[in-house]
N, C-alpha and C positions, 0 to 999 in steps of 0.2 A: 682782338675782340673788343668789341662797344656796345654800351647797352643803350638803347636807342626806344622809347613809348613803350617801355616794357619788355622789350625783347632784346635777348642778345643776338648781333651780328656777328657771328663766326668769321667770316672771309669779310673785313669791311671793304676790301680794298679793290673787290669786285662791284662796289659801286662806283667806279670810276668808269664800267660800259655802261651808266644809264645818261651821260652825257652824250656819248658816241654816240649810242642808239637812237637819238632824239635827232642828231645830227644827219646822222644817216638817213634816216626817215624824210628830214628837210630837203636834203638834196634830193634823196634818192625819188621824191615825188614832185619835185619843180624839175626833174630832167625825162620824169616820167608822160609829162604834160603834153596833149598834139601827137604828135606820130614820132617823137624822141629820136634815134637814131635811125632811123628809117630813110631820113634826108641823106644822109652820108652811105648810105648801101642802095638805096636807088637814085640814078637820073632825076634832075629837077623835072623835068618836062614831063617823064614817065609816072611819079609819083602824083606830081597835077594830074594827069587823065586819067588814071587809077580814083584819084579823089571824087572828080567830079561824075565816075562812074556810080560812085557808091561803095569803089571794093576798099577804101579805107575809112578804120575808124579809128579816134584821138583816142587813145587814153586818159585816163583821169588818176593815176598813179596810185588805187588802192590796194593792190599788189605790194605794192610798194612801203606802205603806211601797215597793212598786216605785218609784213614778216620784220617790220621793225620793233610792232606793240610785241612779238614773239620772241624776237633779239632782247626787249626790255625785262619779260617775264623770266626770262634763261640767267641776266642779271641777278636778278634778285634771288634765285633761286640757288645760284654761284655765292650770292653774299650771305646766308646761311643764317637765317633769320631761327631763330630757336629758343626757346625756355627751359629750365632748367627739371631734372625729370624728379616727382615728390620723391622717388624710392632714391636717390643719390647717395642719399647715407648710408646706407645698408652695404655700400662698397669701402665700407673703412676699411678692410683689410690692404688695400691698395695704398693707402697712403700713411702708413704707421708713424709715429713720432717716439722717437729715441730723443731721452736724456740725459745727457753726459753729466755728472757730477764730478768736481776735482774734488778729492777730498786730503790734495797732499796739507802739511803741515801749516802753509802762511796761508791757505784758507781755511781749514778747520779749526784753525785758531785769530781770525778774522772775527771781527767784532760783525760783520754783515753774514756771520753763515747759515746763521738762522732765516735772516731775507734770503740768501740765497734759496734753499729749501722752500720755504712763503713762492721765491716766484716759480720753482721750477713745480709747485702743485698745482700755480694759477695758471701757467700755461698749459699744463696738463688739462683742468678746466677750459680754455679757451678749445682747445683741440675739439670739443663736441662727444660725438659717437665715437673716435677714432682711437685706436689700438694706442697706446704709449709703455712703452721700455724705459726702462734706468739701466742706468751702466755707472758704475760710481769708479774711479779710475786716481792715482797717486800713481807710484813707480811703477805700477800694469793697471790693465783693464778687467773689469769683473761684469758680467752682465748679471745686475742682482734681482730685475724684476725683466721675465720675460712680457714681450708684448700682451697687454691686456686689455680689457675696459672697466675693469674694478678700481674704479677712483679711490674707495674707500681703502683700499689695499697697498695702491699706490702711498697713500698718505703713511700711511705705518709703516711703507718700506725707505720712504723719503726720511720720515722722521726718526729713522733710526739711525741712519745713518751719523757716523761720525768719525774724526781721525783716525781710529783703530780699527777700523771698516777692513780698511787694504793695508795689508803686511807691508807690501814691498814702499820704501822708501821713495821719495823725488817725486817727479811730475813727469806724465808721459801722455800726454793728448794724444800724441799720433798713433799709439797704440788702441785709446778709446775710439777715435774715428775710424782705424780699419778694425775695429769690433763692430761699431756702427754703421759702418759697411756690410761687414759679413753677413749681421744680425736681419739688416734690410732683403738682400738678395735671398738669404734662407725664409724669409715673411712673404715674397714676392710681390714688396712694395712696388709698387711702379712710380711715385713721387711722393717719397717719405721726405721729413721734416728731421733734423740731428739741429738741439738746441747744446751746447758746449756753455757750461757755465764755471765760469773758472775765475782765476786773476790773471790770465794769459801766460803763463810761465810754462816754459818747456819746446815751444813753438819753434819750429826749425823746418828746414826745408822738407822734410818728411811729411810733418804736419800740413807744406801744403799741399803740397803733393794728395793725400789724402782727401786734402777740400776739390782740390780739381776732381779727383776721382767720384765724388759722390756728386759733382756738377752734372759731368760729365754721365752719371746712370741715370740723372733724370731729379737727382736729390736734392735739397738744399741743406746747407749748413748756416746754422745761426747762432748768437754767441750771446750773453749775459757777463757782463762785467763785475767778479769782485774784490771787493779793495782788501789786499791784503792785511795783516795786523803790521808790520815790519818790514821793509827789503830786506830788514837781517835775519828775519825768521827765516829761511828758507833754507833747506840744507844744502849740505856741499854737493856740488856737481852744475852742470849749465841749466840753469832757471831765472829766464830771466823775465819779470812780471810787466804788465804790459796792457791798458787800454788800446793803444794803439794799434800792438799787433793783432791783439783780438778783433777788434775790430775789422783790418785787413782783413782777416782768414774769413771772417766771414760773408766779408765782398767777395770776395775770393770764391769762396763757397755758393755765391747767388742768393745770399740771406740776410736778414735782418739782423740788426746791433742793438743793444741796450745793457742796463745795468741789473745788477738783483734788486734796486731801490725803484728801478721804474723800468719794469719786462714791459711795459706796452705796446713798444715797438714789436716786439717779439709774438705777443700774444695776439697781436692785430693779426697778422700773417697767418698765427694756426688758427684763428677765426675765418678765415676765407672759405668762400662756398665751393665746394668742392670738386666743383667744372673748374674754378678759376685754378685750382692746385693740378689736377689733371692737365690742362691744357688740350690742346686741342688736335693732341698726336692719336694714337691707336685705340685709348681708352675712351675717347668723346663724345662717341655714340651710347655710353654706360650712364651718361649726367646730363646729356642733350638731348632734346626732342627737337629735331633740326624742321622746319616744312617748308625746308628746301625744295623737295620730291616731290608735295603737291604744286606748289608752283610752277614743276617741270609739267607738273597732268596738265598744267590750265594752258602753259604754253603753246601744249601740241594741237587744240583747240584753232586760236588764229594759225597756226603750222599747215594746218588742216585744210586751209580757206587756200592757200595759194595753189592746189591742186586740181581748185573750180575752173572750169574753162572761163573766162569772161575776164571786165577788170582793168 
């Protein structure tokens, strides 16, 4: 998709027949020109007396030249010229946004936990109209703010949060992501948003696994980086913390990267209009106003003409 004098192109790639058609047209009316194949299905001799009788006449190839401006119209109609429709918003139950907070110990005792929380409100604000969850997660996952659109709500569930949140000890992402999963599928998102905001600890083959899976339903996963207090804060068991891997997982995931000190990355993304997050699969006629379809009516017009006798 490309936006093009104000309108978005759905199929651009269907502008690659308005060369052809123009070609075609070329040819198809310099061969149309005189009595065109007619030399080769009759007799020289026979087609001369024919001529000089009267009983032949040349064409002028606009037969030819119609059904190719018709070929052109059928293009553009194929490249899916459309604007976005005002009511779009009103389908945020479609694309919800879940917030994963770590609230094991080497971030709740992180000197950034408080940015951390700062960005996961402002991404909630970037979201617009659209539904957003928290799920605050240490050694399990807790879903503590079902999907809503009470920002104000969000804010006091966000800022309450803290390391005695979740009982259970450690760091367990991949248990937050297939809550983020679940939570999605129960919402009947069709291209929700899972922002994962952590120090990357815990991460293990599970956890991608989980990112493929939320690719894979149509989700993205995205990730905020934060800096732990300590490598040695962290309790016993495999935790092991990680810009890096965070990052991965949420390549991984088809999402954006950034840190709690600058979610912009992040926040760019849950800013997108909401054709662009849907895409241009089952749901696209919900956010699109395609006129495609008058284009086909104009078409059938020159269509029309090649059925005249004459030409």
């Amino acid at each position: 998709m490309i936006d093009l004098f104000g309108l978005a192109l759905l199929r651009p790639w269907w502008l690659l027949g308005l060369p052809v058609a123009v070609a075609v047209a070329f040819v198809a009316v310099k061969q149309s020109g005189g009595v065109g194949d007619w030399r080769r299905a009759v007799d020289a001799h026979l087609l001369d007396a024919l001529a000089k009788r009267g009983g032949v006449v040349a064409g002028r190839g606009r037969g030819a030249l119609v059904a190719a401006i018709a070929c052109a119209l059928i293009a553009l109609a194929l490249v899916g010229p459309a604007t976005e429709r005002s009511d779009a918003l009103t389908f945020r139950n479609l694309d919800t946004v879940i917030l994963a907070l770590d609230l094991s110990r080497s971030v709740a005792e992180s000197p950034e936990f408080r940015d951390a929380k700062i960005a996961a409100l402002s991404t909630a604000e970037a979201a617009g109209a659209r539904q957003v969850a928290v799920i605050a997660f240490a050694g399990d996952a807790y879903l503590v703010a079902p999907p809503t659109t009470d920002r104000k709500g969000l804010e006091t569930t966000l800022f309450a949060l803290d390391g005695q949140t979740v009982p259970d000890a450690g760091s367990a992402p991949t248990r937050a992501l297939g809550l983020a999963r679940q939570t999605l599928k129960e919402a009947g998102a069709v291209a929700g948003d899972v922002v994962l905001i952590s120090d990357g600890g815990g991460i293990d083959e599970g956890t991608r696994g989980e990112a493929r899976g939320l690719a894979a339903n149509g989700h993205a996963l995205h990730a905020l980086f934060v800096t732990p207090k300590t490598p040695t804060d962290a309790p016993p068991g495999p935790k092991t913390a990680g810009r890096p891997e965070l990052e991965a997982l949420a390549s991984l995931g088809g999402g954006a990267s950034g840190a709690a000190s600058d979610p912009k990355p992040v926040e760019d993304r849950m800013a997108a209009r909401p054709a662009e997050r849907l895409g241009p699969g089952s749901y696209a006629s919900l956010v699109w106003f395609d006129y495609g379809r008058w284009l086909l009516l104009l078409a059938a017009f020159p269509a029309l003409l090649l059925f005249r006798r004459g030409g």
